[in-house]
C-alpha positions in Angstrom: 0.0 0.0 0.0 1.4 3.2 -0.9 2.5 5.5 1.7 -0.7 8.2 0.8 -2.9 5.6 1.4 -1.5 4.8 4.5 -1.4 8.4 5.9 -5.2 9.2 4.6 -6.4 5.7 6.3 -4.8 6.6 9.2 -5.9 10.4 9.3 -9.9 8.8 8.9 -9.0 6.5 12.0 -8.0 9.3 14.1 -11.0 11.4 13.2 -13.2 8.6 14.0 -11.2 7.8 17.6 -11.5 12.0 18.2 -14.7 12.2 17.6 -16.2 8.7 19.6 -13.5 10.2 22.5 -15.7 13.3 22.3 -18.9 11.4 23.2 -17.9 8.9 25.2 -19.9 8.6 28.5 -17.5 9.8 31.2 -20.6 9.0 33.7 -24.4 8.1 33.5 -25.0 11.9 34.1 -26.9 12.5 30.7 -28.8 8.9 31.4 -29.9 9.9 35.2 -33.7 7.9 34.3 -34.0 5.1 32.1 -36.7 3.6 34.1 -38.0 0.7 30.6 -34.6 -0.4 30.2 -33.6 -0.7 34.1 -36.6 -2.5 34.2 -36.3 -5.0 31.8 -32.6 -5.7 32.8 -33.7 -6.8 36.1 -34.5 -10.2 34.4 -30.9 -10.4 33.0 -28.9 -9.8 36.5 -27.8 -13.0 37.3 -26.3 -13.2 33.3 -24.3 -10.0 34.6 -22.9 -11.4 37.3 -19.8 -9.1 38.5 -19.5 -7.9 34.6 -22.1 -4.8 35.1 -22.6 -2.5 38.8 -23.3 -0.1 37.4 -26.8 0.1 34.7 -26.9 3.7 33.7 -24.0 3.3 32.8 -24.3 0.5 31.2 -26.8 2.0 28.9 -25.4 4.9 28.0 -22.1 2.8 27.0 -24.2 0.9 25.4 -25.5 3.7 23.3 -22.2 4.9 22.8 -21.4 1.5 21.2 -24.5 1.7 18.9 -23.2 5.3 17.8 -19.5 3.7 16.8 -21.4 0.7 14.9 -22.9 3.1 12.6 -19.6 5.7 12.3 -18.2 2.7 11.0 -20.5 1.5 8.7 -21.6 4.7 7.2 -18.4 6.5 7.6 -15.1 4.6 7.8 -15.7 1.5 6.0 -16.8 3.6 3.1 -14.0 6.3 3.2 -11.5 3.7 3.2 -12.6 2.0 0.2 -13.0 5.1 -1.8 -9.2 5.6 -0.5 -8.0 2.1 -1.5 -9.2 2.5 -5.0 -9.4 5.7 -5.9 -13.2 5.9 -6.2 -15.8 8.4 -5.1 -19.8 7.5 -4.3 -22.2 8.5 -6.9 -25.9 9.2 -6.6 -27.7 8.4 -9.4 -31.3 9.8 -8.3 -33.7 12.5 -8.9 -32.0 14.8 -6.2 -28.1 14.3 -7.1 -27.3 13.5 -10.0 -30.2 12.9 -11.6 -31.6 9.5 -12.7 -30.8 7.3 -15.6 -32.7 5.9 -18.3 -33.2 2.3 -19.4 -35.4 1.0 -21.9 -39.0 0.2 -20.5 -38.2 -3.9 -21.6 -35.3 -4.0 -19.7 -37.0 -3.5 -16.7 -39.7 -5.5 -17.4 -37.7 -8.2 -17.7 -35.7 -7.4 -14.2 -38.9 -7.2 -12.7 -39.8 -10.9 -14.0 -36.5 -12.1 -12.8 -37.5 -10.3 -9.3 -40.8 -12.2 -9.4 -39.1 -15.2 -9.6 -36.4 -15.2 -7.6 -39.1 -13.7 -4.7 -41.3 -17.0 -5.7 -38.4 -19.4 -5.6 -39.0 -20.0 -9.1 -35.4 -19.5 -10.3 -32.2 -19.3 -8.3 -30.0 -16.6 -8.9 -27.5 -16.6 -11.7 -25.5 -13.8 -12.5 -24.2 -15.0 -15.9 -28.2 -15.6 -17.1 -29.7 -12.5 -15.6 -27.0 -10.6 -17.7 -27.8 -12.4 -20.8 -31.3 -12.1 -19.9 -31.8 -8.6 -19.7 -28.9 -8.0 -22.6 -31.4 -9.7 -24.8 -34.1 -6.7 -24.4 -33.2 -3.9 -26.0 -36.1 -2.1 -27.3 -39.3 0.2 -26.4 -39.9 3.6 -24.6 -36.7 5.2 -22.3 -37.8 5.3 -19.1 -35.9 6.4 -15.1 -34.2 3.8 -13.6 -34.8 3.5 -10.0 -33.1 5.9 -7.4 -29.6 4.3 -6.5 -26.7 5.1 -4.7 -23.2 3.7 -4.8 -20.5 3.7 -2.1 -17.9 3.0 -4.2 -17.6 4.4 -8.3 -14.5 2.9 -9.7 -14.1 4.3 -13.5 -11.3 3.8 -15.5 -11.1 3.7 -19.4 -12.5 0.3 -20.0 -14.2 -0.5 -17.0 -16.9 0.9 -14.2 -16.9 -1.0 -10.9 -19.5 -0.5 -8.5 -19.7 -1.8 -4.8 -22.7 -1.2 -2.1 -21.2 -1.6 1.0 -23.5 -3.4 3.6 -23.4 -4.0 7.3 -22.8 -8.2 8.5 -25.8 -7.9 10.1 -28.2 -6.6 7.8 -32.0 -6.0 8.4 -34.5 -8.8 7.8 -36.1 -8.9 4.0 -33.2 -5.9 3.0 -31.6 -8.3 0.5 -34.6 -8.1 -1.8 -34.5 -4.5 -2.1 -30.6 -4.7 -2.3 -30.9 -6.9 -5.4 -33.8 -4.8 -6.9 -31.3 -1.2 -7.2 -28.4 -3.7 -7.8 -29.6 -5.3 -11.1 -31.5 -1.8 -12.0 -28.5 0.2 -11.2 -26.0 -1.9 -13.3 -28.2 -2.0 -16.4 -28.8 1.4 -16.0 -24.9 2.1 -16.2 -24.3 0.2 -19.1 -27.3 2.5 -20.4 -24.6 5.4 -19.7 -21.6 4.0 -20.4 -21.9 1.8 -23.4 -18.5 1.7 -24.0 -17.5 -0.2 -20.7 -17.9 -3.3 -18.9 -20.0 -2.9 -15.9 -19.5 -4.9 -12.8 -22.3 -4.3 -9.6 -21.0 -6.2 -6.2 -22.3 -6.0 -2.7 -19.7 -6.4 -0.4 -19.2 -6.8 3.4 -16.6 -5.4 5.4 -15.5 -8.7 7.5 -17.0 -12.2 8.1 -18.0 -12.4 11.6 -18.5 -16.1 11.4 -15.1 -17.0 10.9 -12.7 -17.8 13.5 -9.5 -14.9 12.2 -9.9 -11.6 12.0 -9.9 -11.5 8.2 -10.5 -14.7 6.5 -14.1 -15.6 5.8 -16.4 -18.4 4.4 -18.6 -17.3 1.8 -20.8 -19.8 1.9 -21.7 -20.0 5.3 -21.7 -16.2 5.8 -24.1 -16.0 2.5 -26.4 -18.7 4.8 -26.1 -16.7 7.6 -28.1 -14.1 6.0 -31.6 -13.8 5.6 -33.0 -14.4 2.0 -29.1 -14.0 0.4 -28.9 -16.9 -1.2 -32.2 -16.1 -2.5 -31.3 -12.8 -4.4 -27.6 -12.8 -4.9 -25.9 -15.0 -6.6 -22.4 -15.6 -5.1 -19.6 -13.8 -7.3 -21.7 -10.9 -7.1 -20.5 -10.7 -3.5 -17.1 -9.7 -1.9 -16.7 -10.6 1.5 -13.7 -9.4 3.6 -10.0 -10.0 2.6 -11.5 -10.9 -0.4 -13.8 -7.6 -0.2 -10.4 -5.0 0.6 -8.3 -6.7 -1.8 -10.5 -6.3 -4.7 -10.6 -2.3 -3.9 -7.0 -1.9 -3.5 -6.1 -4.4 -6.3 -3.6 -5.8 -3.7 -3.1 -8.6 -1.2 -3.0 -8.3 2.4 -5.1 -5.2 2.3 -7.4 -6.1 5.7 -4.4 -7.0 7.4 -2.6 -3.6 6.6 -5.9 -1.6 7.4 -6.0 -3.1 10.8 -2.3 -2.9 12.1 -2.9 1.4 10.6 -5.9 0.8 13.5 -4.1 -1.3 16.3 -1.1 1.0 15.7 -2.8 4.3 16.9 -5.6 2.7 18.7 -4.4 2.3 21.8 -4.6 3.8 25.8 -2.5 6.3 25.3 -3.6 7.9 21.9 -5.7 11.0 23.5 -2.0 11.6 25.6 0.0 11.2 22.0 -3.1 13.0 19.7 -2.2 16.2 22.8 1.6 16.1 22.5 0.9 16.6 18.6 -1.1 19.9 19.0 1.3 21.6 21.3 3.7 22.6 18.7 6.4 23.2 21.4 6.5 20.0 21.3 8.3 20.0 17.7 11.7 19.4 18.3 11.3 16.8 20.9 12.1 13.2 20.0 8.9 11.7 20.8 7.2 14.1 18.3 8.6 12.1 15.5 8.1 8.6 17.2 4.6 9.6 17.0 4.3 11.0 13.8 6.0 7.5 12.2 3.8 5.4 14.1 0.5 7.0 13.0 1.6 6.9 9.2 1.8 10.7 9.2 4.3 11.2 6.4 3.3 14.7 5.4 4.5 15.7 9.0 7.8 13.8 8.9 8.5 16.0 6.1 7.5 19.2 7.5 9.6 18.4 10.2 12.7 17.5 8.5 12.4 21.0 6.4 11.4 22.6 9.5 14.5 24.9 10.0 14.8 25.4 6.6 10.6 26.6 6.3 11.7 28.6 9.3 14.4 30.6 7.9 12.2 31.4 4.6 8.8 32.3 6.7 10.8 34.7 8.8 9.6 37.7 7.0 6.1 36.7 6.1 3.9 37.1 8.5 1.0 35.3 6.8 3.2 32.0 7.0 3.9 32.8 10.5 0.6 32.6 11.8 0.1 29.2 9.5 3.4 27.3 11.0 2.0 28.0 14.4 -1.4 26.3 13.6 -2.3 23.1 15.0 -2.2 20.2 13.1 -5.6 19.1 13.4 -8.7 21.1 13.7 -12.4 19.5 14.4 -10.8 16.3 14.3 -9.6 16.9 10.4 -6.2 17.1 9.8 -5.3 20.8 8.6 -4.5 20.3 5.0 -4.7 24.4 4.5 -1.6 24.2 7.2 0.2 21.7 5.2 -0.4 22.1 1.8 1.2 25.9 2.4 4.1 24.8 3.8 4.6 22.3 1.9 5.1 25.0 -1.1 7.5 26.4 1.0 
């Protein structure tokens, strides 16, 4: 993984870690009265045993928890995969971007395939729905669904789209999921004539396997409700298999979580405060840090730093931008960074 990558992953796990340090429940202050929920845990005391004293505060970490399950999956998983391939999401519908057109056959025929995958009367096939709906090519223009994707991959032959979905997804949501996917990919080719269009749904980590980031496909496709019904298994990128596809590497999940474990750790609010005291510059331990959470734009900054010191001597406009912090509102100050970087 190229050293960008590696600094922007790690500059969207810092954000996230800054921002859940910023609501994490110090207390059960904000949760004094929960009466429903203290209630109904009563029944589950003996399955606490020593593990819980305290309930309020229980709940409110337990909100907390809820709040970093969706940051990751509908921040971070999606900004690193945009990262690792160089894509961006695209919304294809009436208040983006607009929506695209297929012919009215063409989704007729995907909403006989939908019929008959909902009825059991077909199992799903991604080689024959292609050819299927290929075969149609005639009749009125009409608006394709309104569909998002996470992650739009578009080079000179090819577009590659990817829905990213939680492991756990809600009951009957694969349905739907299928409906945009099919729609959405027919609607590209529509647009893009020129270029092979692939549609995947892909999962951030098997949580049925036994290491952090292998996976079984099959089981975790069983796992989920109605998935085998609707998706058809290369249509699907799970894990390893999932991160390797966007970065076009191998190893990808096991680099993205040592960028994590590396900075996640006890002692990160104490490191992520050395960094914004910029007295701190010239101390040793400012660099330790710096390496160890991938921040190469810094370790360059700092080895110029006499010289950009010398040359911003008489400007004070540079002045006040060298003593900026290096982070504002959790976002790394590319304004700060970018100018001295010219320097």
């Amino acid at each position: 993984m190229r050293k960008t990558k590696k600094q922007q992953i790690a500059l969207t796990v810092i954000k996230v870690l800054i921002k859940r340090f910023e609501t994490f429940p110090a207390d059960a202050s904000n949760n004094r009265n929960a009466p429903f929920h203290k209630a109904f845990l009563k029944a589950f005391k003996d399955n606490f045993e020593d593990k819980v004293s305290d309930i309020p505060f229980f709940i409110s970490l337990s909100s907390w928890l809820h709040g970093l399950n969706t940051t990751l999956g509908q921040t971070f998983f999606e900004k690193v995969a945009q990262i690792l391939s160089d894509g961006e999401k695209r919304e294809y519908t009436s208040k983006k971007l607009g929506n695209l057109k297929i012919y009215q056959s063409k989704k007729n025929k995907i909403n006989e395939i939908m019929t008959e995958l909902s009825n059991s009367e077909r199992s799903p096939n991604l080689e024959e729905e292609n050819n299927e709906i290929s075969s149609v090519n005639h009749g009125n223009l009409t608006n394709a669904i309104d569909f998002s994707i996470d992650v739009f991959i578009e080079d000179n032959n090819s577009i590659t789209a990817i829905e990213l979905k939680s492991v756990k997804p809600n009951s009957g949501e694969m349905k739907g999921e299928k409906q945009k996917i099919i729609e959405g990919k027919t609607a590209l080719k529509k647009a893009f004539p020129e270029k092979e269009v692939y549609f995947y749904i892909g999962f951030p980590f098997d949580p049925t396997n036994d290491t952090e980031t292998g996976y079984d496909k099959t089981r975790f496709l069983n796992s989920i409700i109605n998935m085998t019904k609707f998706f058809d298994p290369s249509e699907t990128l799970i894990a390893s298999e999932l991160w390797d596809k966007l970065s076009e590497e191998t190893g990808t999940m096991e680099q993205i979580l040592e960028i994590i474990n590396t900075i996640s750790t006890p002692d990160f609010r104490k490191k992520f405060r050395f960094l914004q005291n910029n007295t701190n510059r010239n101390k040793s331990q400012y660099l330790q840090i710096l390496k160890e959470w991938f921040l190469f734009s810094e370790i360059e900054l700092l080895q110029k730093d006499s010289y950009i010191k010398g040359v911003i001597k008489n400007d004070k406009k540079l002045q006040k931008i060298y003593h900026q912090q290096m982070f504002k509102n959790a976002e790394y100050n590319w304004q700060r960074a970018n100018e001295l970087l010219k320097v």
